[in-house]
N, C-alpha and C positions, 0 to 999 in steps of 0.2 A: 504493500500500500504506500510507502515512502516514497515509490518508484516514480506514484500519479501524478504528484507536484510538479516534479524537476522534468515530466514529460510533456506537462502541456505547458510547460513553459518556454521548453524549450522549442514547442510546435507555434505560440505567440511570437518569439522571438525569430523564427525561420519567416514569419510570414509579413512583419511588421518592416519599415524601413529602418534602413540602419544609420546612426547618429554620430553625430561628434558634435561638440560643445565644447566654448573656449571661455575663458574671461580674465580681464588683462587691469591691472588699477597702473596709471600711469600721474604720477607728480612730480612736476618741476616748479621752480623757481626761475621768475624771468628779470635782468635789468634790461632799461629799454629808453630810449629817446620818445620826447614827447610826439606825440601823435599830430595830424592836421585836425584831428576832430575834437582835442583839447586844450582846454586853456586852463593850463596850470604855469605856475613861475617854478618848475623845479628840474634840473639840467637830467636827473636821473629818477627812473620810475622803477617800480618795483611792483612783479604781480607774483599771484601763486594761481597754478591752473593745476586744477586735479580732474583728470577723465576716465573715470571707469567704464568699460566695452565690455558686452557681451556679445557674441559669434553662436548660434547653429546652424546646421546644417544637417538635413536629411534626405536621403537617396536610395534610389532602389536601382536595378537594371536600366532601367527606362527616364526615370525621372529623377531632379533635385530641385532640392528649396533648400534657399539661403537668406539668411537675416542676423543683421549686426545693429544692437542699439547703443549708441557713443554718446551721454551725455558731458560737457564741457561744463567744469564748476571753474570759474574767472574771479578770481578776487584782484582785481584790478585796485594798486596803489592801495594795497593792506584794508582797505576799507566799504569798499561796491563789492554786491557779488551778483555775477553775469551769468546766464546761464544758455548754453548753447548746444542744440543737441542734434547728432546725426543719429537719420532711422533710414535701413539700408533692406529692400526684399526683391531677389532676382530667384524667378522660378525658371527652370528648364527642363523641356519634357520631349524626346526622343519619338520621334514619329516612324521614324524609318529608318533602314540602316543607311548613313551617312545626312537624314535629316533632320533637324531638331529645331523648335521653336521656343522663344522665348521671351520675359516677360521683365520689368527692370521698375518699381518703385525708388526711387530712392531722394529725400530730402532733409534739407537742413534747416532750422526754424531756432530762435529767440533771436538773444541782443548778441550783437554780432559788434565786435570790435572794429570800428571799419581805418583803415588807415592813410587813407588820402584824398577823403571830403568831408565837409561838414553839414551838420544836421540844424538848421539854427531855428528855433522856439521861441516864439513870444513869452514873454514875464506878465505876472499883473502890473508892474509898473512901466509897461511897452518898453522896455528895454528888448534885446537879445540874448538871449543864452547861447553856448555851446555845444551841445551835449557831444559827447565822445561816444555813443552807441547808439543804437536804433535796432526795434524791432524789423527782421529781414526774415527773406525765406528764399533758399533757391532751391527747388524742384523741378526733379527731371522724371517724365512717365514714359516708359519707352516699352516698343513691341518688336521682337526682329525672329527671322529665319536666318541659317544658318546649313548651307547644301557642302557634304567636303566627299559624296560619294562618286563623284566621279575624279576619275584615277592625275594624280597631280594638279589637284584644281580646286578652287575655293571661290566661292561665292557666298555673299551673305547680302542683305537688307536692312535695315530698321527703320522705324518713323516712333515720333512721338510728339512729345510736348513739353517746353519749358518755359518756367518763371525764374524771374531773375529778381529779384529788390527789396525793395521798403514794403511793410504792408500798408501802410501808409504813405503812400508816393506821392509826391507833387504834382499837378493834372495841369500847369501851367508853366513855361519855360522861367525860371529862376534870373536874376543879375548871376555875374559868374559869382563875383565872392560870397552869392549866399548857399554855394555848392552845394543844393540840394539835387541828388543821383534821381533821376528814372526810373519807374519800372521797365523790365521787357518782360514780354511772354509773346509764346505764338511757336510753330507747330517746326520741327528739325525733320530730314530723312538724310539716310548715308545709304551707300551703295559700294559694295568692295569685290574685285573680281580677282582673282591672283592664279597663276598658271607658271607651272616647272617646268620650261622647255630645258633646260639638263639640269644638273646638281648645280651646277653656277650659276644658272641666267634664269630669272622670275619676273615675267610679265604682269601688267596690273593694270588697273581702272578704277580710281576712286573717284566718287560722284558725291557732293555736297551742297545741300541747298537749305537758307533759313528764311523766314518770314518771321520778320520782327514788327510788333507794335511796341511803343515807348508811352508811357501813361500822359507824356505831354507831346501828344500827336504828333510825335517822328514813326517814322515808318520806311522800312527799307527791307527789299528781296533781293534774295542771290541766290546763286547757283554756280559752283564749283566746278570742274570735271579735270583731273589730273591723271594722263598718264603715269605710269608707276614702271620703273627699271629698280631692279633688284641683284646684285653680282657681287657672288662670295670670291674676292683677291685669295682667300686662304680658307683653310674650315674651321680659322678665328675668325676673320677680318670680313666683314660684310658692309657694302655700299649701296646708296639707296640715292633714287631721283625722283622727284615728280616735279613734274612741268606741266602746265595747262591756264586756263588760263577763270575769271571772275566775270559773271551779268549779271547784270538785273536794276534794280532805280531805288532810288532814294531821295529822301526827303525831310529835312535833319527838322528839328524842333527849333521856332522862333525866337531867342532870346532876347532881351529890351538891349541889350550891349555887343551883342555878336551875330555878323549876319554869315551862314551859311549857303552856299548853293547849293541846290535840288539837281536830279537829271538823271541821269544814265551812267550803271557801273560798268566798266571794261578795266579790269585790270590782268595784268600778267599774274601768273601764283606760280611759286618752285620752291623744294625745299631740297636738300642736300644734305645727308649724313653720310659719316664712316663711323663703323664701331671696332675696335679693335685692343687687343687685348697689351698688357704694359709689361713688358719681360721684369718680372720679381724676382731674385733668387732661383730656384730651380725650376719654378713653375708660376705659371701665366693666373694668378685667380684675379686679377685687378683688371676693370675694363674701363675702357675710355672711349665720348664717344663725342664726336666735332659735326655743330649743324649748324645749319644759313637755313632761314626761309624768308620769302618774300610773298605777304599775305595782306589782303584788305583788311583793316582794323577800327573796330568798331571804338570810340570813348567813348565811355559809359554816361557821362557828363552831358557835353555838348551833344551826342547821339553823332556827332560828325563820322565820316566813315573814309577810309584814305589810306594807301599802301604804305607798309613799313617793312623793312630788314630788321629782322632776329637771327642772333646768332645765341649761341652759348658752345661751353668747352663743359661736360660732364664728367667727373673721375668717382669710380665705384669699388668697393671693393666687399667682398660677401667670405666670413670665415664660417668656422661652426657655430651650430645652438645661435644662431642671426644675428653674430659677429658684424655687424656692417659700418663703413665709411664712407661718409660721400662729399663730395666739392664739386660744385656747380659754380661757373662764372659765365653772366649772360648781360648783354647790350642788345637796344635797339635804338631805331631811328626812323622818324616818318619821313616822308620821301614824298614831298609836295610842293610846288611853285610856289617862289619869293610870292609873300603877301599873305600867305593863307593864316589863318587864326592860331593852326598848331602844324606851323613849319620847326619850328624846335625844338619840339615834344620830343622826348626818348627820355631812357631810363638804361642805369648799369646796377646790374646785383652777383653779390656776392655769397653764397648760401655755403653751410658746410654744416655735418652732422657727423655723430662718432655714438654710437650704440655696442658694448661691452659686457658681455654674460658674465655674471659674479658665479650662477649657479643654473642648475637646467632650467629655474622660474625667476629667476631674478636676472635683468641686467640696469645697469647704469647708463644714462643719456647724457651728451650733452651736443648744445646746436649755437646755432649765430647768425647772422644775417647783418647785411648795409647794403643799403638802397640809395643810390643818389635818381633823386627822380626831378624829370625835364618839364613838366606840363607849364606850359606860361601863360595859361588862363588862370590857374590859380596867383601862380607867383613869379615875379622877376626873375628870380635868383634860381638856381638849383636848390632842390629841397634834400636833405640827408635824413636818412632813417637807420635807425640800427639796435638791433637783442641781441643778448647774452643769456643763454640759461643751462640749466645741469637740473638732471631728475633720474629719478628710477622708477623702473616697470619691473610691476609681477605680473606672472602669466599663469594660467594651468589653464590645462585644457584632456579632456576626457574623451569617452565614445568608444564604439565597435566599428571596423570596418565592416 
């Protein structure tokens, strides 16, 4: 009779999907340069951000469901506490062999540190305030397929939907200095086609197109379509091209101080990497990866919309138990005729990260960032930004395959 338990349990457990379950408490301490969105008189800021994630996941043959909840606890300058939370569910379910369909929730919702505009509020005594946060939400709802059964070859799909902003957005074009951001929303599709004519050489087809509305009547379409060249130098070293080119019209938001043109987009788009791995010692684990692209670029602000060059130099390195380092160094530059509003706009950042296992659940963090940024609707000058922080993450994580 002892037998009867541990047999239908085990006939439950044969029949039910099988799980894995993660959860990670992550706290640091950050110093940091004052924000554009406050107004304080102190050279040096100090936050503490504590974010506990959960992670599951369950699958069977045929199907998975995935869902991660990441609330941000923000005690900005030892005394506010912010709270921002990411909620994350992508379902996928296997129709056929080589086709699968699938399903993408995923958004971010409260007060949102925002770091390069301001939010400005009437007082009772009609003054201005500053506030350094605002209720935001960015939301992405997405549907896509996904075909990789025929023999060296990938096609996929998606469409959906996105919000970008304030819940509370301005329905009127702003003066600049009262930098109040825009909503977007309005409906994304992507299209990807990729094909192995030998082990070296990957042909391709990426198709992109957005329809934006902006809460204060900007509105702009486009549509993408980039060739794709793909060619392994080595079976480290891989190169990648796309060239193609930008339509569709636009139509920027009226402001009392800034006059926009409307009309017709035609721009060139290309991007260019190499990834290649850094000779270490006896062995290659460190990867390095050098990209250019020249892409029409939406400010979020003016809603103006205008080609710019991005580059960055990425260096990575992945050890055991999620050993990882990384340095990013990135520039860009808008690329527009003497006269226009943000002919000098660009921005250089400098990012690096060092994550360190004490124990199989515990490592030590620590990160950095400086941002010199160009935008000369807000400001004359270059604007400088920059954090400092160090934290530790616990993890454990459970389940059956």
């Amino acid at each position: 009779m002892s037998l009867l338990p541990a047999l239908l349990t085990s006939v439950v457990l044969a029949g039910s999907p099988a799980m894995r379950y993660s959860s990670s408490l992550r706290a640091e301490t950050f110093l940091r340069s004052e924000n554009l969105t406050e107004n304080v008189n102190a050279p040096v800021l100090l936050d503490l951000v504590i974010t506990p994630r959960g992670q599951i996941i369950f699958y069977t043959p045929r199907m998975e469901l995935k869902a991660i909840l990441e609330p941000q606890l923000l005690l900005r300058r030892a005394d506010d506490l912010e709270v921002l939370t990411f909620g994350f569910l992508r379902g996928e379910y296997k129709i056929a062999r080589g086709v699968r369909a699938w399903a993408l929730q995923s958004t971010t919702y409260g007060v949102f540190p925002f770091e390069d505009f301001r939010v400005p509020v009437p007082t009772n005594d009609q003054d201005v305030r500053v506030l350094d946060a605002s209720k935001y939400m960015y939301s992405e709802s997405l549907v896509g397929v996904d075909l990789t059964g025929i023999r060296r070859t990938y096609m996929g799909v998606m469409a959906g939907f996105v919000y970008n902003g304030l819940l509370d957005p301005p329905t009127t074009a702003q003066p600049v200095m009262d930098r109040r951001t825009p909503a977007q929303l309005g409906p994304e599709i992507r299209a990807l086609a990729f094909h192995s004519l030998t082990r070296r050489v990957v042909l391709g087809l990426h198709l992109y197109g957005r329809d934006v509305d902006f809460s204060t009547d900007a509105h702009f379409t486009v549509l993408q379509a980039m060739p794709v060249l793909q060619y392994k130098f080595h079976p480290l070293i891989d190169g990648r091209l796309e060239a193609g080119v930008a339509v569709g019209k636009h139509r920027p938001q009226q402001a009392p101080d800034v006059t926009l043109p409307s009309g017709e987009i035609l721009h060139p788009t290309g991007e260019l990497s190499l990834t290649t791995p850094v000779p270490v010692g006896h062995h290659w684990p460190v990867k390095a990866k050098l990209s250019a692209r020249y892409v029409p670029f939406v400010n979020v602000y003016s809603t103006a919309i205008f080609p710019r060059v991005e580059g960055a130099f990425a260096f990575e390195w992945k050890g055991r138990r999620e050993a990882q380092i990384n340095l990013e160094l990135s520039a860009a530059q808008a690329m527009v005729p003497a006269g226009h509003p943000h002919q000098r706009d660009g921005e250089e950042r400098l990012a690096a990260k060092i994550q360190w296992p004490l124990t199989r659940s515990m490592a030590i963090v620590a990160s950095g960032r400086l941002v010199r940024l160009r935008e000369f609707l807000i400001e004359e000058k270059p604007l400088y930004r920059w954090f400092m922080g160090a934290g530790i993450v616990i993890r454990q994580e459970n389940g059956r395959l």
